[in-house]
PDB file with SEQRES, HELIX, SHEET and CRYST1 records, atoms N, CA, C and O in Angstrom:
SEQRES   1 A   81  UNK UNK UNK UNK UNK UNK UNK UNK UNK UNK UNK UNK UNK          
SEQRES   2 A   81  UNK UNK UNK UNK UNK UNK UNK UNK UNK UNK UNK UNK UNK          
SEQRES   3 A   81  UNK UNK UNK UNK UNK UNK UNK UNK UNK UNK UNK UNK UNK          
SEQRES   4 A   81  UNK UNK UNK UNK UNK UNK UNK UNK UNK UNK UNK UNK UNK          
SEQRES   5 A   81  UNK UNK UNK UNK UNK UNK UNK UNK UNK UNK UNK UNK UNK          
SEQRES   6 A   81  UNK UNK UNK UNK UNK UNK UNK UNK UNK UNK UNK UNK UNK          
SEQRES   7 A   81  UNK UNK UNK                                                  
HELIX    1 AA1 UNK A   10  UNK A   17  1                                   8    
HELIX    2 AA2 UNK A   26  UNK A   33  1                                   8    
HELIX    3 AA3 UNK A   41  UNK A   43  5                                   3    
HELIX    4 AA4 UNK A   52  UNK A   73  1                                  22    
CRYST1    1.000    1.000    1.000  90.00  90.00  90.00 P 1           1          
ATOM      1  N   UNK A   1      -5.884 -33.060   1.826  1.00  0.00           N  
ATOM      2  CA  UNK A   1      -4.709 -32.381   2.332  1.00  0.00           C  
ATOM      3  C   UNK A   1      -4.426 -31.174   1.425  1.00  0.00           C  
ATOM      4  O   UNK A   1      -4.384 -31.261   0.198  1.00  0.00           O  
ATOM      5  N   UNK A   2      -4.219 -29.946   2.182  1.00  0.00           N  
ATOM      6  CA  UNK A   2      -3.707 -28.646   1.430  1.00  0.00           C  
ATOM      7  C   UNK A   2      -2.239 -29.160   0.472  1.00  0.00           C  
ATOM      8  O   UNK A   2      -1.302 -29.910   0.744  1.00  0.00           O  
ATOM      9  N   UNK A   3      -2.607 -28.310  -0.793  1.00  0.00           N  
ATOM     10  CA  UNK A   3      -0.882 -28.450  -1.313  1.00  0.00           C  
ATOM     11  C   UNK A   3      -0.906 -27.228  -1.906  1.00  0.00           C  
ATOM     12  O   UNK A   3      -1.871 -26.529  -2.216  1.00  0.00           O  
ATOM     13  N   UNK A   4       0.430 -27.020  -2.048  1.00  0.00           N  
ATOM     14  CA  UNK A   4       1.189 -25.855  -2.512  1.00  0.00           C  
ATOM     15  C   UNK A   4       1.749 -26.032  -4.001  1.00  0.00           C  
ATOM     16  O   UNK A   4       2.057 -27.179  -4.327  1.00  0.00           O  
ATOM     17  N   UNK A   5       1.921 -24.926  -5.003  1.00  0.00           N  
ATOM     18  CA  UNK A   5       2.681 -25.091  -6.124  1.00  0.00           C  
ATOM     19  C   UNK A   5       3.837 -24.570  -6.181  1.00  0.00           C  
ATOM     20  O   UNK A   5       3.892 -23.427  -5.728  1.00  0.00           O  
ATOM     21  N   UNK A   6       4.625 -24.929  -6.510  1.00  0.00           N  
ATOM     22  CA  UNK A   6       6.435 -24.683  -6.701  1.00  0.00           C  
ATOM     23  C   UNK A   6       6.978 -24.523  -7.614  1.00  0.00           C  
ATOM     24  O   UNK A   6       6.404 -25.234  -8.439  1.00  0.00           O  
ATOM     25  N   UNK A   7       8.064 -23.846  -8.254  1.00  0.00           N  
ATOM     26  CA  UNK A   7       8.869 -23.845  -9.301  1.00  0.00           C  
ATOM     27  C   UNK A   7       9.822 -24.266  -9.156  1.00  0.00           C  
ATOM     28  O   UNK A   7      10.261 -24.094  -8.018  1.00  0.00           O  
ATOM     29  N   UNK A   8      10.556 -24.898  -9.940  1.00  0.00           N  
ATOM     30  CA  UNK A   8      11.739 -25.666 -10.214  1.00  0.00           C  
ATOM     31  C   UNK A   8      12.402 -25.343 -11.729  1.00  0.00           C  
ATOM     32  O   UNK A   8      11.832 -25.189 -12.809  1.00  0.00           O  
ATOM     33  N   UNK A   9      13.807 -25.301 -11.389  1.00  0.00           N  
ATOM     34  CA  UNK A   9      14.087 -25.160 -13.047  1.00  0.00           C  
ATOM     35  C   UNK A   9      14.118 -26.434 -13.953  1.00  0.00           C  
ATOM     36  O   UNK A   9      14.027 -27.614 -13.613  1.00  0.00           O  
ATOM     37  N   UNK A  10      14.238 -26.002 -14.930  1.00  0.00           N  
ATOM     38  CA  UNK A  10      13.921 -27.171 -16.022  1.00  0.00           C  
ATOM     39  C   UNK A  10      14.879 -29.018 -15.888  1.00  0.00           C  
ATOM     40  O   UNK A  10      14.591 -30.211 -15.984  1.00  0.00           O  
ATOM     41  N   UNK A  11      16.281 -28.000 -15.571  1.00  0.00           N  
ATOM     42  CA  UNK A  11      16.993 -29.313 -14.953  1.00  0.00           C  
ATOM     43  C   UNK A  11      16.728 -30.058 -13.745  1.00  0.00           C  
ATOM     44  O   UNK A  11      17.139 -31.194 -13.510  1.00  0.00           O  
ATOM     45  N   UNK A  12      15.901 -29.228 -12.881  1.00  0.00           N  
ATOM     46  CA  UNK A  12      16.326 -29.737 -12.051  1.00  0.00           C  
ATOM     47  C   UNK A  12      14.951 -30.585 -11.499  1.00  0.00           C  
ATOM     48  O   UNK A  12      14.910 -31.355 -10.539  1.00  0.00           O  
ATOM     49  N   UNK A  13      13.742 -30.162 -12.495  1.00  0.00           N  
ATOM     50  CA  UNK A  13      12.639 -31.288 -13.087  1.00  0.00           C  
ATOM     51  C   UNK A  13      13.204 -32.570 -13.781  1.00  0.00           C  
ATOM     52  O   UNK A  13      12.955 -33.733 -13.464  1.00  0.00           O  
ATOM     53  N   UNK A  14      13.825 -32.231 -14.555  1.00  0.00           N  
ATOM     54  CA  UNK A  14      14.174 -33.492 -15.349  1.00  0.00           C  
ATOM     55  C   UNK A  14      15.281 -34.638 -14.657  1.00  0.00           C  
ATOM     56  O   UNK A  14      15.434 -35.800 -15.032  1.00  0.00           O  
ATOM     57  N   UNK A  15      15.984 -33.950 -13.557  1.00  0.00           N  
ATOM     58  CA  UNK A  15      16.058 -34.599 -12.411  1.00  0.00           C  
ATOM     59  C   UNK A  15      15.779 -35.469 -11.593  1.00  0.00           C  
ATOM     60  O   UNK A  15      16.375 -36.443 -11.133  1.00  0.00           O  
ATOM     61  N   UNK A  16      14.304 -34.788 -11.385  1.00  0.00           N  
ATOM     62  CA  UNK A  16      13.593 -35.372 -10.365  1.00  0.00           C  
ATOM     63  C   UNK A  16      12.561 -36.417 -10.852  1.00  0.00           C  
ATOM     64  O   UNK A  16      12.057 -37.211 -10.058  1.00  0.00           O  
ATOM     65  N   UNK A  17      12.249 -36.406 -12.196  1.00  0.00           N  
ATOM     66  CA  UNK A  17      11.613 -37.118 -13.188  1.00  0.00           C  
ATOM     67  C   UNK A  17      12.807 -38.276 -13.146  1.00  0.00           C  
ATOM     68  O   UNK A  17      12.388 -39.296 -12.598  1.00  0.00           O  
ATOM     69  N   UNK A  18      14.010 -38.362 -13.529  1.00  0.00           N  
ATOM     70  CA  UNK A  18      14.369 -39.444 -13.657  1.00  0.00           C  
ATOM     71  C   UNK A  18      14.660 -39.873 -12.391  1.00  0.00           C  
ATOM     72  O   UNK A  18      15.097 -41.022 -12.441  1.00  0.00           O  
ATOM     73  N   UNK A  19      14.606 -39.454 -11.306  1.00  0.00           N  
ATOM     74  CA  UNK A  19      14.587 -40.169  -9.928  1.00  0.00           C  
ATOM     75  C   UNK A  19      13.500 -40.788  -9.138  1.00  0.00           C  
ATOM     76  O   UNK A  19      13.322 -41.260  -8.015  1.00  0.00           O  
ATOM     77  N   UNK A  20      12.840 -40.567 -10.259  1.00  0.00           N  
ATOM     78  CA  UNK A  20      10.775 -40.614  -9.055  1.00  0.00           C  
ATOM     79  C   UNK A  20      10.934 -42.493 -10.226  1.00  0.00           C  
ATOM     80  O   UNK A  20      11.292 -42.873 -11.341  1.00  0.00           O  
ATOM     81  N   UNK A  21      10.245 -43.159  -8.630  1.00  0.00           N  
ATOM     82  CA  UNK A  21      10.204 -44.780  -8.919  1.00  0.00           C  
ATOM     83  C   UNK A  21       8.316 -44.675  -9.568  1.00  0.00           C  
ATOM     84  O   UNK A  21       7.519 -43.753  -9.396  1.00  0.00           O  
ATOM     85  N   UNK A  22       8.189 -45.529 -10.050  1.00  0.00           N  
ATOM     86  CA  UNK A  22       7.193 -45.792 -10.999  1.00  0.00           C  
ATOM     87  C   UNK A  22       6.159 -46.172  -9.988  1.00  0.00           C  
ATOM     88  O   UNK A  22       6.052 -47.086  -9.169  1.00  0.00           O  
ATOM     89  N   UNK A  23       5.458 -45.171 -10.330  1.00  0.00           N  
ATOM     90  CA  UNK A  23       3.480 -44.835  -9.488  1.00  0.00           C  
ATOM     91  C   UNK A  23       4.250 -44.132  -8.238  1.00  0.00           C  
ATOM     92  O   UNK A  23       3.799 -44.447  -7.137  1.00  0.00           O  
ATOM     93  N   UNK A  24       5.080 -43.446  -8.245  1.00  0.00           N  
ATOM     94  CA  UNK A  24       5.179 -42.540  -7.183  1.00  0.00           C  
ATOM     95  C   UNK A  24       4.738 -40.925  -7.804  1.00  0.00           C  
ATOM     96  O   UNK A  24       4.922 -40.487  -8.939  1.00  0.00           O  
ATOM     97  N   UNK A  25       4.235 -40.395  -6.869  1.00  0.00           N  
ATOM     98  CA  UNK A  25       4.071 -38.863  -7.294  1.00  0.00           C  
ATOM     99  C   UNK A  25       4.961 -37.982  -6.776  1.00  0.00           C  
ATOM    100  O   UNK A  25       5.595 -38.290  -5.767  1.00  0.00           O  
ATOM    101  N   UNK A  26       5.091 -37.043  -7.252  1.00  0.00           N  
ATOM    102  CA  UNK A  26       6.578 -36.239  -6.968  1.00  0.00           C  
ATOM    103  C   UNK A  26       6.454 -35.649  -5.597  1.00  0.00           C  
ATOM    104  O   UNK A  26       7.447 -35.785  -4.881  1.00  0.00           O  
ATOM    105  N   UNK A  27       5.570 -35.110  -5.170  1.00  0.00           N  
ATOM    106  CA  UNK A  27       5.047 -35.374  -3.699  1.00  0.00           C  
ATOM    107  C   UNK A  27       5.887 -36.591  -2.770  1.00  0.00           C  
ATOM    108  O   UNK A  27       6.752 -36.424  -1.910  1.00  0.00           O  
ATOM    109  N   UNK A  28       5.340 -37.741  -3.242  1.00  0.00           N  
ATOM    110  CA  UNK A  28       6.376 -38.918  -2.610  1.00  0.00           C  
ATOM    111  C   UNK A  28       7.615 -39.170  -2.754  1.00  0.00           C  
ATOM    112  O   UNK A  28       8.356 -39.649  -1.896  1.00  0.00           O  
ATOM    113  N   UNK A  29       7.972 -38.773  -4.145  1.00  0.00           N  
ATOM    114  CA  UNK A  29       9.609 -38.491  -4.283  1.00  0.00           C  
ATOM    115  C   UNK A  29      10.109 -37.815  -3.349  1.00  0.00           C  
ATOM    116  O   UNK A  29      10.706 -38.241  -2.360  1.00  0.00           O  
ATOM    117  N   UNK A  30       9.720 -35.993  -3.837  1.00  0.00           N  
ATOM    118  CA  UNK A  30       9.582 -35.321  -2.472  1.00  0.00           C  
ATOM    119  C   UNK A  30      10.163 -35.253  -1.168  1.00  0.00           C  
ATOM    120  O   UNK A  30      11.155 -34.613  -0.820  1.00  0.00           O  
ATOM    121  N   UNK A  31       9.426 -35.985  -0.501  1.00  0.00           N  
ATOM    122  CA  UNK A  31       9.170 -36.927   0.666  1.00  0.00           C  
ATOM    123  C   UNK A  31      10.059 -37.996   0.486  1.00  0.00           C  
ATOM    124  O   UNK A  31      10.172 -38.505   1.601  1.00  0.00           O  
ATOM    125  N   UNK A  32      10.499 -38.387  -0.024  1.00  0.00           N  
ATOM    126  CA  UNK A  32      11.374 -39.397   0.130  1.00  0.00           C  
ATOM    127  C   UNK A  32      13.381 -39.102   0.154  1.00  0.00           C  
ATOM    128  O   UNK A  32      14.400 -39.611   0.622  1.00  0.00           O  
ATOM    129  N   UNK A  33      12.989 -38.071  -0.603  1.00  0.00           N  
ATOM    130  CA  UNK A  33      14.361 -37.068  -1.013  1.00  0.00           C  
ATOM    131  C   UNK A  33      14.845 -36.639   0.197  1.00  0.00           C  
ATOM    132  O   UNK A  33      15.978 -36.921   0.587  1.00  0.00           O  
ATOM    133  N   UNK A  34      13.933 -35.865   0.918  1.00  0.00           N  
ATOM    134  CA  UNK A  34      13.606 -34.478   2.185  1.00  0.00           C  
ATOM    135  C   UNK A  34      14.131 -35.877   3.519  1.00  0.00           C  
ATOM    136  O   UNK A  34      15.124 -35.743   4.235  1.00  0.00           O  
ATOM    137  N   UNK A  35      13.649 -36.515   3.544  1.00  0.00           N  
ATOM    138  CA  UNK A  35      13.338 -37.659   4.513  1.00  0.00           C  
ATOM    139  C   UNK A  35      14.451 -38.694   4.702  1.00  0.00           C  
ATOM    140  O   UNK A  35      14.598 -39.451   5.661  1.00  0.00           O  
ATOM    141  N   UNK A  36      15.044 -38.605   3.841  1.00  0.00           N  
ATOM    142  CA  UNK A  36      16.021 -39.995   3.580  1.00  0.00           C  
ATOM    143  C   UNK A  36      17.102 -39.970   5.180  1.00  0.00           C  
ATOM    144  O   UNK A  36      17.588 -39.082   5.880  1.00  0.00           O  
ATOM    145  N   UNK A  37      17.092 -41.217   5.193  1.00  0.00           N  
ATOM    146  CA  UNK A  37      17.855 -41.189   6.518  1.00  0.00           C  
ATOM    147  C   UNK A  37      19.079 -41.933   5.936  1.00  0.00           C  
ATOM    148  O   UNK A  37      18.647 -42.943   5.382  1.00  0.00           O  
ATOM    149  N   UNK A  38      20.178 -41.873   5.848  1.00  0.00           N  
ATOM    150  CA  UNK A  38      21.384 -42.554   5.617  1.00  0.00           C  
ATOM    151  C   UNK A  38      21.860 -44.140   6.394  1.00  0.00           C  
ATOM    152  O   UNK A  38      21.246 -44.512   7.394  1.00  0.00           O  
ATOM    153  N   UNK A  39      22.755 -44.800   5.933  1.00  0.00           N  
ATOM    154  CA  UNK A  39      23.014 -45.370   6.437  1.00  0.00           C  
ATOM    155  C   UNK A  39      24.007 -45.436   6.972  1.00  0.00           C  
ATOM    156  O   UNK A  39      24.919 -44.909   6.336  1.00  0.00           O  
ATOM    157  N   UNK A  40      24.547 -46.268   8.791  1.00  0.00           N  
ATOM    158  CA  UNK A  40      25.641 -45.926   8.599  1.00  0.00           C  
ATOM    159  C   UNK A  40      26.933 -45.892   8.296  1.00  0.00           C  
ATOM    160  O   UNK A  40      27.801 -45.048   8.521  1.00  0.00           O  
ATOM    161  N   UNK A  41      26.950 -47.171   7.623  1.00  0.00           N  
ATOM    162  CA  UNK A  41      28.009 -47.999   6.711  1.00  0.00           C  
ATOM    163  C   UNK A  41      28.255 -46.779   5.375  1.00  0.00           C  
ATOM    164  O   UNK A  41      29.234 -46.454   4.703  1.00  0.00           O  
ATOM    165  N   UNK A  42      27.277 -46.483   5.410  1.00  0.00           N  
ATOM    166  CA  UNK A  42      27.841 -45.262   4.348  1.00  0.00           C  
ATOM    167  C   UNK A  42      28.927 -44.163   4.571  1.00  0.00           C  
ATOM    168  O   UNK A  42      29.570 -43.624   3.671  1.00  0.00           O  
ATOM    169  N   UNK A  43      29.043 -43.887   6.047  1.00  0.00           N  
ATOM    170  CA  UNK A  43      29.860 -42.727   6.700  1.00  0.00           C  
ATOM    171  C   UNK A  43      31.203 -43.770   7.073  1.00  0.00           C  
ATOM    172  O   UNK A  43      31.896 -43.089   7.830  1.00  0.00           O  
ATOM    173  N   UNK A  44      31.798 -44.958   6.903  1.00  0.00           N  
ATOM    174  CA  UNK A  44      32.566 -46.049   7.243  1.00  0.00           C  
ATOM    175  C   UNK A  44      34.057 -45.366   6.504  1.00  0.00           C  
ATOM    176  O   UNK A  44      33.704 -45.215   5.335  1.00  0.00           O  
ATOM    177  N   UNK A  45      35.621 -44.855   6.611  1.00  0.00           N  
ATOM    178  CA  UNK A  45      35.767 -45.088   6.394  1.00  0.00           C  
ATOM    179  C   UNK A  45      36.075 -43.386   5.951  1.00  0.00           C  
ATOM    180  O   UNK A  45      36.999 -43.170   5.167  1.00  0.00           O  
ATOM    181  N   UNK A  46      35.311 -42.302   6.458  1.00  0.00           N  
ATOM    182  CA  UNK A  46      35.073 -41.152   5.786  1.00  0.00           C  
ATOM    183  C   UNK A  46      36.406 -40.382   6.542  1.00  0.00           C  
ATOM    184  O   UNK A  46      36.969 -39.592   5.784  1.00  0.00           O  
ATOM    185  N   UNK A  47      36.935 -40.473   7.760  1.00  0.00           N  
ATOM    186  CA  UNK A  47      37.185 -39.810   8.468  1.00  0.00           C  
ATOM    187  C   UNK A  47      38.719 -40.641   8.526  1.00  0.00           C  
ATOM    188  O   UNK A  47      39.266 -40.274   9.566  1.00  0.00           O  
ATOM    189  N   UNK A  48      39.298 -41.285   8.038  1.00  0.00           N  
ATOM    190  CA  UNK A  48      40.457 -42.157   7.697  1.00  0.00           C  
ATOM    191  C   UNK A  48      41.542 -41.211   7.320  1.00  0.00           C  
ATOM    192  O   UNK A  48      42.711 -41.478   7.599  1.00  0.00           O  
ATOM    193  N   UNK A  49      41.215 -40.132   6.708  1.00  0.00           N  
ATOM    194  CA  UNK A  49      42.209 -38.865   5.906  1.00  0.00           C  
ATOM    195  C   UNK A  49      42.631 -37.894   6.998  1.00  0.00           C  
ATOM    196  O   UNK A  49      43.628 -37.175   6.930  1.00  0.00           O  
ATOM    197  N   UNK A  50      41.845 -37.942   7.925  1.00  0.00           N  
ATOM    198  CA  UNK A  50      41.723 -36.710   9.041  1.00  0.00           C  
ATOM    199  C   UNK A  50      43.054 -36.832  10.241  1.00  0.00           C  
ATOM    200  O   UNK A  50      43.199 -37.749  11.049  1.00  0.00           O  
ATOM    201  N   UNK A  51      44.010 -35.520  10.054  1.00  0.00           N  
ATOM    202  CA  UNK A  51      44.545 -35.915  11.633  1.00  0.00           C  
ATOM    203  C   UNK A  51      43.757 -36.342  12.966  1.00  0.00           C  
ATOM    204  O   UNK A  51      42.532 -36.244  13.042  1.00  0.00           O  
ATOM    205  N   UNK A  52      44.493 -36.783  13.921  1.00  0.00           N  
ATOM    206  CA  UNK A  52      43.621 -37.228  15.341  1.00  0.00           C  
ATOM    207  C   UNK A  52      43.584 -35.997  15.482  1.00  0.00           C  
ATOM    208  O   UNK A  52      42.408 -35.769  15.197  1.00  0.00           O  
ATOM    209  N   UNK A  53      44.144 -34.813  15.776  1.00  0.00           N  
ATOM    210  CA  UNK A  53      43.842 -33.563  16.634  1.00  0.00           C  
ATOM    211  C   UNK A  53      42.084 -33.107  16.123  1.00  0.00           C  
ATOM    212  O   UNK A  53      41.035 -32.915  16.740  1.00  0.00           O  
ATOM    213  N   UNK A  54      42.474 -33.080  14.767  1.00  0.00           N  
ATOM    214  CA  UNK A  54      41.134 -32.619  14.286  1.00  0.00           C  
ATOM    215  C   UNK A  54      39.916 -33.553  14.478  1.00  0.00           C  
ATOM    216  O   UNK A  54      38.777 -33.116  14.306  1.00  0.00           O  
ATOM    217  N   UNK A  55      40.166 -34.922  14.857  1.00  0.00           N  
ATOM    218  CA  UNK A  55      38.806 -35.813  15.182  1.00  0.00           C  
ATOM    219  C   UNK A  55      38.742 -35.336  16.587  1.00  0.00           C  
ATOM    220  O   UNK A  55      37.622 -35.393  17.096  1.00  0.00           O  
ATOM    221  N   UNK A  56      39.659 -34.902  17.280  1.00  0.00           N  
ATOM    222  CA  UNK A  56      39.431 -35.230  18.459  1.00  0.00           C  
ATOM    223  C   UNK A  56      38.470 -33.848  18.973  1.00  0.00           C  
ATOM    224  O   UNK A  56      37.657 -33.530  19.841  1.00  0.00           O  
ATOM    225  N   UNK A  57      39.289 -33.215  17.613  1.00  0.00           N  
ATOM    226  CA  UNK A  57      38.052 -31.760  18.016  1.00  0.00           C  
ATOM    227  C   UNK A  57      36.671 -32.002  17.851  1.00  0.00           C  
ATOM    228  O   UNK A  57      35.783 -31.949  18.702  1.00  0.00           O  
ATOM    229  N   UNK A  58      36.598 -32.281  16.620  1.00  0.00           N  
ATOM    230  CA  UNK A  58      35.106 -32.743  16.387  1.00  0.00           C  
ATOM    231  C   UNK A  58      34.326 -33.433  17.323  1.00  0.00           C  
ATOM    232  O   UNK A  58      33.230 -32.986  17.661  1.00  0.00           O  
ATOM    233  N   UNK A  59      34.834 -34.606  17.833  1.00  0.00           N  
ATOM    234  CA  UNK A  59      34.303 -34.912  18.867  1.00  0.00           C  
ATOM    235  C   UNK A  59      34.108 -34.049  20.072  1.00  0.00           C  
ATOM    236  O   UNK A  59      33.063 -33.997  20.721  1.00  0.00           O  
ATOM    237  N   UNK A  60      35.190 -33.382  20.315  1.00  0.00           N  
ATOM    238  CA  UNK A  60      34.420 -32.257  21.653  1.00  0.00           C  
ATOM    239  C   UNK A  60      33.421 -31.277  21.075  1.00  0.00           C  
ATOM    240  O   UNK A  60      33.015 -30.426  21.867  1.00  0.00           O  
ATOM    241  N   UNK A  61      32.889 -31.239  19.680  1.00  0.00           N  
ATOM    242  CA  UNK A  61      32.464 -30.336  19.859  1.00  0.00           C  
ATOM    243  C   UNK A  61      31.014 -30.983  19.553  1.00  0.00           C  
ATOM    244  O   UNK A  61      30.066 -30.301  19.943  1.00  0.00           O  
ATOM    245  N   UNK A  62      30.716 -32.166  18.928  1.00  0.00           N  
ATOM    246  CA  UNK A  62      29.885 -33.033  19.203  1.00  0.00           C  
ATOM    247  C   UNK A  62      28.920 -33.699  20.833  1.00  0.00           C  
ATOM    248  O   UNK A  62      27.796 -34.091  21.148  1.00  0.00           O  
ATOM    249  N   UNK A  63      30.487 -33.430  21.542  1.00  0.00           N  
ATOM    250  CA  UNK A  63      29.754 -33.585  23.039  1.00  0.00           C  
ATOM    251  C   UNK A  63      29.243 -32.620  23.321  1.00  0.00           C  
ATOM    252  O   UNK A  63      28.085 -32.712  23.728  1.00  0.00           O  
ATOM    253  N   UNK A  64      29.908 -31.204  23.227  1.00  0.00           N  
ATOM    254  CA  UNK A  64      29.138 -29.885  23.941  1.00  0.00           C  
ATOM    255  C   UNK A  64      28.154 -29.897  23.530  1.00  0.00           C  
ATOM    256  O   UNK A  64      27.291 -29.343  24.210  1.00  0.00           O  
ATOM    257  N   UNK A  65      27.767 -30.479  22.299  1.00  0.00           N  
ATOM    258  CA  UNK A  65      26.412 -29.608  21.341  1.00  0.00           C  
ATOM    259  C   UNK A  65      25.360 -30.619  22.407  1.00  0.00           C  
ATOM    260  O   UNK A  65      24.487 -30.144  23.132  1.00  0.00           O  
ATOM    261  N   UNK A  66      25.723 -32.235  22.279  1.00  0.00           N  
ATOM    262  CA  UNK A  66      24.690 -32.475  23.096  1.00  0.00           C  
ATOM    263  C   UNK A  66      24.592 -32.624  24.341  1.00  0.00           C  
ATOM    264  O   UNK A  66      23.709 -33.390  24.726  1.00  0.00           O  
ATOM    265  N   UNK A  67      25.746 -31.724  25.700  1.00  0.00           N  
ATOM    266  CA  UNK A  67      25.170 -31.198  26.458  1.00  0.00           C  
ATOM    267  C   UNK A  67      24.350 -30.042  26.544  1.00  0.00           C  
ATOM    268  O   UNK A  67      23.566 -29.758  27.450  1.00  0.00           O  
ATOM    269  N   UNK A  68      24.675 -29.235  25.236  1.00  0.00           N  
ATOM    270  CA  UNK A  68      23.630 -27.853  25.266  1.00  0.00           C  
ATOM    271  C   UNK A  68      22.372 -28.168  25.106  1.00  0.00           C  
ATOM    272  O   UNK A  68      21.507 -27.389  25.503  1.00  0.00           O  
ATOM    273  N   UNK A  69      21.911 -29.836  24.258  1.00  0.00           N  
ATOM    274  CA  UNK A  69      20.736 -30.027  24.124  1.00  0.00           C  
ATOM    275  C   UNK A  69      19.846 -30.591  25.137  1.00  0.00           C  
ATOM    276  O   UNK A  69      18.647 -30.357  25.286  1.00  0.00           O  
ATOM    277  N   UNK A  70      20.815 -31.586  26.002  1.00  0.00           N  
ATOM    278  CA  UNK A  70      19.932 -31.904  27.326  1.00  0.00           C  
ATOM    279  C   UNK A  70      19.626 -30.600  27.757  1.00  0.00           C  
ATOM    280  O   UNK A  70      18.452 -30.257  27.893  1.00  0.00           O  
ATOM    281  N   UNK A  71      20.835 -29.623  28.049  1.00  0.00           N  
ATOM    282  CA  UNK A  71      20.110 -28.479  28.952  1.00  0.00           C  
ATOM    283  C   UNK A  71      19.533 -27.817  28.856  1.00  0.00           C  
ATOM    284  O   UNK A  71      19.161 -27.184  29.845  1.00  0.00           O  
ATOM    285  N   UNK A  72      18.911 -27.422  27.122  1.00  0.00           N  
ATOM    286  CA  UNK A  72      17.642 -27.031  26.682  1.00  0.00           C  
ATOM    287  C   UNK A  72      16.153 -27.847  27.099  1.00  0.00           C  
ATOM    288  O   UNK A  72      14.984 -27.600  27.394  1.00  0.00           O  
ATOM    289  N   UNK A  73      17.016 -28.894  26.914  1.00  0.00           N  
ATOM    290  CA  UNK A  73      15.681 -30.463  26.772  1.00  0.00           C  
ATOM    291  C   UNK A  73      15.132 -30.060  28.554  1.00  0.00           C  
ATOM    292  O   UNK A  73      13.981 -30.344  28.886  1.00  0.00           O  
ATOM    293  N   UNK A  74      15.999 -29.467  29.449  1.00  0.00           N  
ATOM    294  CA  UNK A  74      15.352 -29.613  30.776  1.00  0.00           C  
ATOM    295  C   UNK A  74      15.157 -28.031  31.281  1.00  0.00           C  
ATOM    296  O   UNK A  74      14.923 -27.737  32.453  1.00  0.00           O  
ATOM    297  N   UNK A  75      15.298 -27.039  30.169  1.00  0.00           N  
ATOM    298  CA  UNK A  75      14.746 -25.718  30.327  1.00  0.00           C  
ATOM    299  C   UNK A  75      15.667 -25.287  30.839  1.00  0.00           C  
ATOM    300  O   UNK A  75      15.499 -24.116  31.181  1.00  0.00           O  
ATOM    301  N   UNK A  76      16.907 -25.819  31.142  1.00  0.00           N  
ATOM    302  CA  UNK A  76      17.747 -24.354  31.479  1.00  0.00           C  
ATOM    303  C   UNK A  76      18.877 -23.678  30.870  1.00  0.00           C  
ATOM    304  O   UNK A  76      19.893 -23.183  31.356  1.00  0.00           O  
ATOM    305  N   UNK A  77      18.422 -23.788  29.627  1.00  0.00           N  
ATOM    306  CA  UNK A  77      19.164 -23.067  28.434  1.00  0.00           C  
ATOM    307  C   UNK A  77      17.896 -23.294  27.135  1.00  0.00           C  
ATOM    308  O   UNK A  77      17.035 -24.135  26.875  1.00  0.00           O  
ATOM    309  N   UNK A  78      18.583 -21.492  26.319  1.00  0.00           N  
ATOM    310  CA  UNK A  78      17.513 -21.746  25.050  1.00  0.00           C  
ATOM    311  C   UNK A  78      18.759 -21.914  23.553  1.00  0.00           C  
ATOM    312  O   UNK A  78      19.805 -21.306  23.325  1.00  0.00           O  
ATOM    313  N   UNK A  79      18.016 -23.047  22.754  1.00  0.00           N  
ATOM    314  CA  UNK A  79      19.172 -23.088  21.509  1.00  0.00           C  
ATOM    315  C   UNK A  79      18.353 -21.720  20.925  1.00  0.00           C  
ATOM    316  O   UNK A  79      17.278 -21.131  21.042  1.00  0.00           O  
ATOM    317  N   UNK A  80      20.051 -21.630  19.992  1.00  0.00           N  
ATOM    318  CA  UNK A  80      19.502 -20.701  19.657  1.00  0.00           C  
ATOM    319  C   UNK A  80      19.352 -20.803  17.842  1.00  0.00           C  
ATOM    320  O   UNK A  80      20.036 -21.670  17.300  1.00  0.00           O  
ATOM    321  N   UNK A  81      18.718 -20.169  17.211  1.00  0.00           N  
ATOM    322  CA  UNK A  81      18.020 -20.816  15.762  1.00  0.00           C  
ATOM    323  C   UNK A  81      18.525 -20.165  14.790  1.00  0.00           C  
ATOM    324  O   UNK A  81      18.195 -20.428  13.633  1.00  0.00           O  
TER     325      UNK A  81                                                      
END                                                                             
C-alpha cells in the first residue's frame, strides 16, 4: 500500500504517542482517531440546557437536510460541497 509522510508538531506527536495502544502503528492510531464512531449514550443528556424553541429548530433543520439528501440520493437536486 502507497503511504504518504506528514508533519506534525512536536506536541501534538507526543500526543499521539501517548494515545497509540501497544503494537499499534500510528497509521492504526490514525485510523482509529479519523474513524471513531461515538456512542450514543455519550450525546444523553447534552441538550437538557437548551430552550424548546431552539431544539425545535434544530430539529427542522435536521429534517430539511435529510430531505435535501433523499432528493439528491434520487437525482433531483445537487448538494452542494
Amino acid at each position: 500500500m502507497p503511504t504518504k509522510t506528514i508533519s506534525v508538531l512536536e506536541e501534538v506527536y507526543k500526543e499521539l504517542l501517548r494515545h497509540k495502544k501497544s503494537g499499534e502503528s500510528f497509521s492504526d492510531e490514525l485510523r482509529r482517531l479519523v474513524y471513531r464512531k461515538g456512542k450514543i449514550s455519550e450525546c444523553a443528556g447534552l441538550w437538557s440546557w437548551m430552550e424548546k424553541s431552539d431544539i425545535e429548530s434544530i430539529e427542522r433543520a435536521i429534517a430539511k437536510r435529510r430531505k435535501v439528501s433523499a432528493l439528491a440520493k434520487k437525482g433531483k437536486m445537487r448538494l452542494m460541497e
